[in-house]
C-alpha positions in Angstrom: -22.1 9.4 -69.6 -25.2 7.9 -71.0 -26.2 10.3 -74.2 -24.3 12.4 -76.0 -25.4 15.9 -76.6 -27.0 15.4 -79.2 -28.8 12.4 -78.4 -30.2 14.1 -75.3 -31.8 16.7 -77.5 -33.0 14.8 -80.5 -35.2 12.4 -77.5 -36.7 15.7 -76.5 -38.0 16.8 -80.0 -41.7 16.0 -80.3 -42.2 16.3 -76.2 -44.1 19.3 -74.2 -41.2 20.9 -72.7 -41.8 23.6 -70.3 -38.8 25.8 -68.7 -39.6 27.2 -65.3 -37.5 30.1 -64.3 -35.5 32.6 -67.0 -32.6 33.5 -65.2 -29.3 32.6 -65.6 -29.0 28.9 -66.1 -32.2 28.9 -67.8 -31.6 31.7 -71.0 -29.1 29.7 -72.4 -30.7 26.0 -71.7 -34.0 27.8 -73.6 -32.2 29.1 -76.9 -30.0 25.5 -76.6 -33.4 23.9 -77.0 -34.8 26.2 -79.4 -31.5 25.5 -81.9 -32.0 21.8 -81.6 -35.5 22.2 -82.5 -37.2 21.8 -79.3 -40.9 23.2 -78.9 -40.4 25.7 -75.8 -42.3 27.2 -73.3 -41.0 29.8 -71.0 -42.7 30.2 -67.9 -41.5 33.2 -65.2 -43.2 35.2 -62.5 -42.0 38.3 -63.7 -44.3 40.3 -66.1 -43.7 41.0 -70.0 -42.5 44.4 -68.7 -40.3 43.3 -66.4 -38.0 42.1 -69.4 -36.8 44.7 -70.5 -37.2 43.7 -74.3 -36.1 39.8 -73.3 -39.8 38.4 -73.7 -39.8 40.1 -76.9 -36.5 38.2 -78.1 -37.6 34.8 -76.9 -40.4 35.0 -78.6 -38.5 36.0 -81.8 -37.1 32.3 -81.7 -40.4 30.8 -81.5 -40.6 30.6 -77.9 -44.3 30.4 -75.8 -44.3 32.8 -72.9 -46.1 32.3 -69.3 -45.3 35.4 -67.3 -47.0 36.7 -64.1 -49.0 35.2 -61.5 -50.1 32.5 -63.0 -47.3 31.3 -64.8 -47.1 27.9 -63.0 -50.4 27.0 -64.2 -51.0 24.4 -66.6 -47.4 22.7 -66.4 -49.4 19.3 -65.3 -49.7 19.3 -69.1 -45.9 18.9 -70.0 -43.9 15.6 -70.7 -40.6 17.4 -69.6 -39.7 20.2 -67.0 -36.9 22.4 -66.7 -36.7 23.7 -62.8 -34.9 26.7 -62.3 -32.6 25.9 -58.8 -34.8 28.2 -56.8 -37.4 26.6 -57.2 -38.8 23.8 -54.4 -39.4 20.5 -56.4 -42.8 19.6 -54.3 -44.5 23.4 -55.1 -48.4 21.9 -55.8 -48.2 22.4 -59.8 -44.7 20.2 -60.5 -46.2 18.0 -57.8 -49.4 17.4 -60.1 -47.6 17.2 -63.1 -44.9 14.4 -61.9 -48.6 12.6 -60.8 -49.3 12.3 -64.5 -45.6 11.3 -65.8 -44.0 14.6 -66.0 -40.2 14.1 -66.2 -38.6 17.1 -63.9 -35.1 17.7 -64.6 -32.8 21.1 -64.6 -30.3 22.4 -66.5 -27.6 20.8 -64.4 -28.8 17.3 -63.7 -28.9 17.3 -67.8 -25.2 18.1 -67.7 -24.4 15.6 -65.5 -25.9 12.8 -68.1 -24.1 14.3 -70.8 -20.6 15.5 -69.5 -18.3 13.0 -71.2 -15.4 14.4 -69.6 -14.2 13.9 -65.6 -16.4 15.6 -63.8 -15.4 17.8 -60.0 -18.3 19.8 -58.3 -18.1 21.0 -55.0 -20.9 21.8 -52.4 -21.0 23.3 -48.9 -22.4 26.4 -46.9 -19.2 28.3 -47.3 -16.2 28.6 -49.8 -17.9 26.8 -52.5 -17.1 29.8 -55.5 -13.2 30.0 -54.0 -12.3 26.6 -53.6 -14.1 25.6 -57.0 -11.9 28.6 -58.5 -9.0 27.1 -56.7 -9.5 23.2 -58.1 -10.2 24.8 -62.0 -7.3 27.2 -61.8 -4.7 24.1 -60.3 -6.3 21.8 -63.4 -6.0 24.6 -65.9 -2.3 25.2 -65.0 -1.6 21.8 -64.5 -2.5 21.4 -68.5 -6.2 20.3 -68.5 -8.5 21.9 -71.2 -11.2 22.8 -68.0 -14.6 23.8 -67.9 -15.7 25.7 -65.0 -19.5 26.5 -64.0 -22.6 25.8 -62.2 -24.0 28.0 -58.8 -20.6 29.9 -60.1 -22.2 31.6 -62.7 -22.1 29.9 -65.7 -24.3 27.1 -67.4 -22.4 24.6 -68.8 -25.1 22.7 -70.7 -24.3 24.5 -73.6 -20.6 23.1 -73.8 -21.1 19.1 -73.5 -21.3 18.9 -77.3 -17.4 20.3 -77.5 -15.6 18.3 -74.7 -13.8 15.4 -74.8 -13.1 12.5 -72.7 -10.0 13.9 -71.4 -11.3 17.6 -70.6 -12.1 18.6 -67.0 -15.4 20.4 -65.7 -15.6 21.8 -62.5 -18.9 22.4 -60.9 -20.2 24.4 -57.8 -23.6 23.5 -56.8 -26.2 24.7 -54.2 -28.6 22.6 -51.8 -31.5 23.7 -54.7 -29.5 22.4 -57.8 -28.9 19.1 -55.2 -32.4 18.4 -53.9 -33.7 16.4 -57.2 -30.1 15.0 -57.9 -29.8 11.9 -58.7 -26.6 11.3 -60.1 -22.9 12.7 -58.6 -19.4 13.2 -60.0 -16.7 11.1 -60.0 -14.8 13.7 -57.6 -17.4 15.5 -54.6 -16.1 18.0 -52.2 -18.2 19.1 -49.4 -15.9 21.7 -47.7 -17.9 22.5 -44.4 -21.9 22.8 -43.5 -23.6 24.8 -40.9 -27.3 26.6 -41.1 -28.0 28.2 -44.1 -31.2 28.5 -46.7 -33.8 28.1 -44.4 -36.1 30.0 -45.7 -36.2 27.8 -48.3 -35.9 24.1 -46.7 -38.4 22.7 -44.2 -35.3 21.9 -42.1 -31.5 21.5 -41.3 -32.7 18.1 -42.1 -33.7 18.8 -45.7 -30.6 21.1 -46.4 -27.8 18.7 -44.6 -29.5 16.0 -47.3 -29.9 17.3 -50.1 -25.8 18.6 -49.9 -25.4 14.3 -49.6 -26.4 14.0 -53.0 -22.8 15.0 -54.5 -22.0 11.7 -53.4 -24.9 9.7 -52.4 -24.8 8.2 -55.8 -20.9 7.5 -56.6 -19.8 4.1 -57.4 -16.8 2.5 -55.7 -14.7 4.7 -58.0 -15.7 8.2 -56.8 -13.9 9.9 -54.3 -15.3 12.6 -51.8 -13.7 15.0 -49.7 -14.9 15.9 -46.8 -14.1 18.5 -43.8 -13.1 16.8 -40.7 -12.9 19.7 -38.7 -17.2 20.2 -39.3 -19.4 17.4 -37.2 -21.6 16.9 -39.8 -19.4 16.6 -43.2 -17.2 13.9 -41.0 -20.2 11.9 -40.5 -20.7 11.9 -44.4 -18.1 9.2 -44.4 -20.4 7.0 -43.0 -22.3 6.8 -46.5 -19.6 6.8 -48.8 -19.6 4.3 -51.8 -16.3 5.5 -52.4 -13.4 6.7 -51.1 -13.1 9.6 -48.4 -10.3 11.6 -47.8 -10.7 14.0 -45.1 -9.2 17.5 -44.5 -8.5 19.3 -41.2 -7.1 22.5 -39.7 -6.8 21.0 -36.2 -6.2 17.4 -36.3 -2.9 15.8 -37.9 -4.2 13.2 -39.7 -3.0 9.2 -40.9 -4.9 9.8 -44.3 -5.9 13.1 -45.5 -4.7 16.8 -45.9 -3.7 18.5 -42.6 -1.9 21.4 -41.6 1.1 21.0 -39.4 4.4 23.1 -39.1 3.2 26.1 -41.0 2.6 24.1 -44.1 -0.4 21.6 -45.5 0.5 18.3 -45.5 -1.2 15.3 -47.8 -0.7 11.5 -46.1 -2.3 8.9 -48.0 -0.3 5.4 -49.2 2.2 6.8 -50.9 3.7 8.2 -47.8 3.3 11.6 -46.3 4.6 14.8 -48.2 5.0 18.4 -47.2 2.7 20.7 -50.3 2.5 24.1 -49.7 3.7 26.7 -46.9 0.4 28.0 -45.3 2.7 31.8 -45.8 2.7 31.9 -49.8 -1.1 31.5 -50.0 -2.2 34.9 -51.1 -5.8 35.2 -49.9 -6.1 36.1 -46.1 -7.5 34.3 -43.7 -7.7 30.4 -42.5 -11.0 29.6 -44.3 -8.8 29.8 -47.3 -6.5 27.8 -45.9 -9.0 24.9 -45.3 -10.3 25.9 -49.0 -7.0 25.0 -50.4 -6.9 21.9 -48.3 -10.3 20.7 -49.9 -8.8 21.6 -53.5 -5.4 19.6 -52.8 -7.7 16.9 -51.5 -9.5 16.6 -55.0 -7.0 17.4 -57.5 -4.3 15.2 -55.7 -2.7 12.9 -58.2 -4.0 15.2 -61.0 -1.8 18.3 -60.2 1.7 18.5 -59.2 2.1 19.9 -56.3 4.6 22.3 -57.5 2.3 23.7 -59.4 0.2 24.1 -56.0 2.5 26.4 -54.9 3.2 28.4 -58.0 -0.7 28.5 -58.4 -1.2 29.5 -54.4 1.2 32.4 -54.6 -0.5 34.0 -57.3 -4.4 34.0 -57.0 -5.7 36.6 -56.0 -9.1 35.3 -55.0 -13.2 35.8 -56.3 -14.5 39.0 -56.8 -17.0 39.9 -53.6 -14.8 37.6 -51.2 -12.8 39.5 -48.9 -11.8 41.9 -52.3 -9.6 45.1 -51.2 -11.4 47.7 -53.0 -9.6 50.9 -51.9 -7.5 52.3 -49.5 -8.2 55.8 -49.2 -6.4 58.2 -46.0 -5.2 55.2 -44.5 -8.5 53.1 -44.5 -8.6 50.0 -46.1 -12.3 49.0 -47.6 -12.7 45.2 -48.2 -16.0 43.9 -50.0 -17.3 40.7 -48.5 -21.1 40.8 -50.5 -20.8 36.8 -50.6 -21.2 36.3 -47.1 -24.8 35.8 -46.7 -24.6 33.9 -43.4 -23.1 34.1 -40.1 -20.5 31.3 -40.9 -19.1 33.1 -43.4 -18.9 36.3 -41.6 -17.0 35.0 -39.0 -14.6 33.6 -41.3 -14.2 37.4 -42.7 -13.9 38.6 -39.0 -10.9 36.3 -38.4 -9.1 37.3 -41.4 -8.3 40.7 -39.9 -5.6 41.1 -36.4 -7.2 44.6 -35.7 -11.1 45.3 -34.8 -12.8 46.3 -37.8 -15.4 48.7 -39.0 -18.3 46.1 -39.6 -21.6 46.6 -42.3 -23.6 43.9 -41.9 -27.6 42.8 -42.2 -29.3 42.0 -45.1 -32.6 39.6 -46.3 -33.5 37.4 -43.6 -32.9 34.0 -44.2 -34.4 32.6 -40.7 -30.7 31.6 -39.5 -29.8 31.5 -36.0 -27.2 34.8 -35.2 -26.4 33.7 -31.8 -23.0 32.3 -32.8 -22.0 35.6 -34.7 -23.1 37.9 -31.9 -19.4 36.9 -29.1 -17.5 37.2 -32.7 -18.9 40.6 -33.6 -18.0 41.6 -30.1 -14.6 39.9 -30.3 -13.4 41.7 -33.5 -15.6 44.7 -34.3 -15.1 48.5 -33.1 -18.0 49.8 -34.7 -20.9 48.0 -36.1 -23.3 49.5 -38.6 -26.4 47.5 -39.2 -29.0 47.9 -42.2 -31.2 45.6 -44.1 -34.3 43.2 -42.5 -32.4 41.2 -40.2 -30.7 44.8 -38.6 -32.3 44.4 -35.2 -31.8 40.4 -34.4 -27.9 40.7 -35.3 -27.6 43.5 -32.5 -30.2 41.3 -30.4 -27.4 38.7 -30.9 -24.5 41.0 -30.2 -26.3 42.4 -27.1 -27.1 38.9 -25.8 -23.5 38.0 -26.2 -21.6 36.8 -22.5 -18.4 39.5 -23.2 -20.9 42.2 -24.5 -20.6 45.9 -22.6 -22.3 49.0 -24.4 -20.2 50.6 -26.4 -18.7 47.5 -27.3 -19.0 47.2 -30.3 -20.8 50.8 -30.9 -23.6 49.9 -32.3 -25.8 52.1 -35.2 -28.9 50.9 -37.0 -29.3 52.5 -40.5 -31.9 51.2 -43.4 -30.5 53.3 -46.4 -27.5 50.9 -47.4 -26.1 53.6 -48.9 -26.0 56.3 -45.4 -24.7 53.0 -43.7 -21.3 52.4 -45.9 -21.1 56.5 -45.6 -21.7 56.6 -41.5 -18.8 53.8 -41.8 -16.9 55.9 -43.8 -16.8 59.3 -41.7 -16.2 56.8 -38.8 -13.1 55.2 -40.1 -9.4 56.7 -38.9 -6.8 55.9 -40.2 -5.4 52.3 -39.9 -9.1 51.2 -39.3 -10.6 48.7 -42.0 -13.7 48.7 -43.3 -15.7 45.5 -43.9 -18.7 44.4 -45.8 -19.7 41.3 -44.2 -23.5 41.0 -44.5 -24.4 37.9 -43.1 -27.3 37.6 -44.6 -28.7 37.1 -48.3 -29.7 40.3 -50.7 -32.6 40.3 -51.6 -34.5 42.6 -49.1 -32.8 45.2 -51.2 -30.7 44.0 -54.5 -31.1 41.1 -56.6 -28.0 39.4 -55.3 -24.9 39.6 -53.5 -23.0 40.9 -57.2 -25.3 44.0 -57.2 -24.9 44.3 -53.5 -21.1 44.2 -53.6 -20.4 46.8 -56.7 -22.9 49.5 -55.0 -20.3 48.7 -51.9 -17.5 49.2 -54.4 -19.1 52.1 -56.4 -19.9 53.9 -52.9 -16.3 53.6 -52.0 -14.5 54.7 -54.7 -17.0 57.8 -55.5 -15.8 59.3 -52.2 -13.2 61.7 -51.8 
């Protein structure tokens, strides 16, 4: 920690301050600045109108508003800029204005200046929210006074001022809160990578390096922990300052977390120690298996590992992650919203022995399908597709080598609604019913949240 709170926000009175982006991070980072006495502008895409009353409360604290079009313009005149994560740092007007000695910064990178407390975040292109719920739930029951947030849904800005030096705050973080980073925790987890956000990045390139930066910057005190199992997160270890300890599903391994016998094992110097049973983890499936291996590899030496187990046998998981919603004649409805990529599908896919009833397609993030396409025809009886990227997931499935017609059967629907129905009349029972987009939101809800309750709502209005 270099500042305090409160010294971070006193050097900011007197500065043009500009906030771009108010969304989630960003509301509470504005009315954080507006207490301390910070002169504030506010600049969004989204139209007065589109607030719903908001605009009209910001500007009750003294806020400036920039809405619409246009509301990048101009922001060459600020001293200080607060990106909002989805936002690309090299857009043409935060280009210009770091050209005349603009500072750009976000709401996390602040944090990270003023946490005073250890700090844990966790990046990848799955598992991120789980296994960041799994390392703050093992620290909270372990005794720690622990501050969870980030890409998870909560700012955490706001809280610096009341921690203390022997608090813990956990962290989840995205490629876009990592692509300006330039500092990293003293404990970085990268629990797997594969295609993802490219839409966004230029490249694979650009996204595999900016997830680096949770640990590009460590000293020779950090630790990261990395996925063995995943080509590129083993070669992270190559740039580590500090130390690595790897985890894997498949290897046994002389230093790391491993699974072996039915159970995950930790070997490091101490010697080599049995943890926790791979049967009394509640949540399904082995991607929770490898996210409880990245947690063990973080918190080890911080929580006991009876407390592992106690913790393990009891969590029941994130909402919109594999999340039983129902069970109605004999079908059992499970809401998946958070996959928003074909990794994270297939993880879903695997968590079930019997072929499943699949919904999937959503905003098209320019990802590759062709690995999903043999697993959808490996594990799916039925596959209902709806959303923008509808036609190159059956593309996929039809191009698959074990593919036959009628194998999955395969229906194209827009309405997201008349898909989860069509699912719904085509269930029997002892069938389950999956959410599993594999693909973002956005070409029809603001996010995977709304997406997953009008999956949930759907479900449990019928009869």
């Amino acid at each position: 920690m270099e500042l305090t709170l409160n010294e971070y926000l006193s050097g900011l009175k007197g500065q043009r301050v500009a906030v771009v982006g108010i969304g989630v991070s960003n509301t509470p980072l504005i009315r954080l600045l507006v207490r301390a006495g910070v002169k504030v502008t506010a600049c969004d895409k989204r139209t007065r109108e589109q607030f719903n009353g908001q605009a009209d409360a910001l500007e009750s604290l003294g806020v400036r508003l920039q809405l619409g079009p246009d509301y990048r313009k101009g922001l060459e005149d600020y001293d200080v800029i607060f990106r909002t994560p989805g936002l690309r740092p090299d857009v043409p007007e935060l280009e210009q204005a770091r050209a005349r000695g603009a500072l750009l910064t976000s709401e996390m990178e602040a944090f990270f200046q003023v946490c005073p407390c250890k700090l844990l975040a966790v990046t990848g292109s799955d598992g991120k929210t789980t296994t960041t719920s799994i390392i703050a739930g093992l620290l909270k029951q372990a005794g720690y006074n622990t501050y969870v947030g980030g890409n998870i849904g909560k700012p955490l800005l706001a809280d610096a001022g009341g921690m203390s030096p022997e608090d813990m705050a956990v962290v989840e973080l995205s490629s876009f809160q990592l692509m300006t980073m330039d500092r990293s925790p003293e404990i970085a987890v990268v629990t797997n990578l594969a295609p993802n956000h490219l839409d966004v990045h230029k490249s694979m390139e650009e996204y595999v390096q900016a997830k680096q930066n949770i640990y590009r910057h460590q000293n020779a005190g950090g630790l990261v922990v990395l996925n063995y199992d995943n080509a590129i997160t083993r070669g992270f270890a190559a740039d580590a300052v500090g130390e690595v300890t790897f985890f894997s599903r498949r290897e046994r391994l002389e230093k790391g977390v491993y699974v072996e016998d039915g159970a995950i094992w930790v070997s490091n110097d101490a010697g080599t120690r049995r943890v926790l049973p791979v049967e009394d983890i509640l949540l399904p499936g082995w991607h929770n298996v490898e996210n409880y291996m990245a947690a063990i590899g973080a918190v080890d030496g911080l929580v006991p590992d009876e407390v592992i187990r106690a913790f393990a046998a009891s969590f029941q998981g994130v909402e919109h992650r594999i999340e039983l919603v129902r069970t109605l004649g004999g079908v059992r409805y499970y809401n998946d919203s958070i996959a928003s990529s074909p990794s994270r599908t297939i993880a879903g896919l695997r968590c079930f022995p019997e072929k499943v009833i699949l919904i999937a397609g959503g905003y098209d993030k320019h990802i590759p399908f062709d690995t999903l396409g043999p697993e959808i025809v490996a594990h799916v009886k039925k596959l209902f597709l709806t959303g923008a990227t509808a036609e190159k997931i059956r593309a996929a499935v039809e191009a698959a080598p074990n593919y036959a017609p009628g194998r999955p059967e395969i229906a194209q629907i827009d309405d997201f609604q008349d898909a989860v129905m069509a699912a719904h009349w085509a269930a029997e029972p002892g069938d389950v019913v999956l959410l599993s987009p594999a693909g973002a939101a956005f070409d029809k809800f603001k996010n995977f949240m709304e997406r997953g309750e009008t999956f949930k709502r759907i479900v449990n209005e019928l009869k």
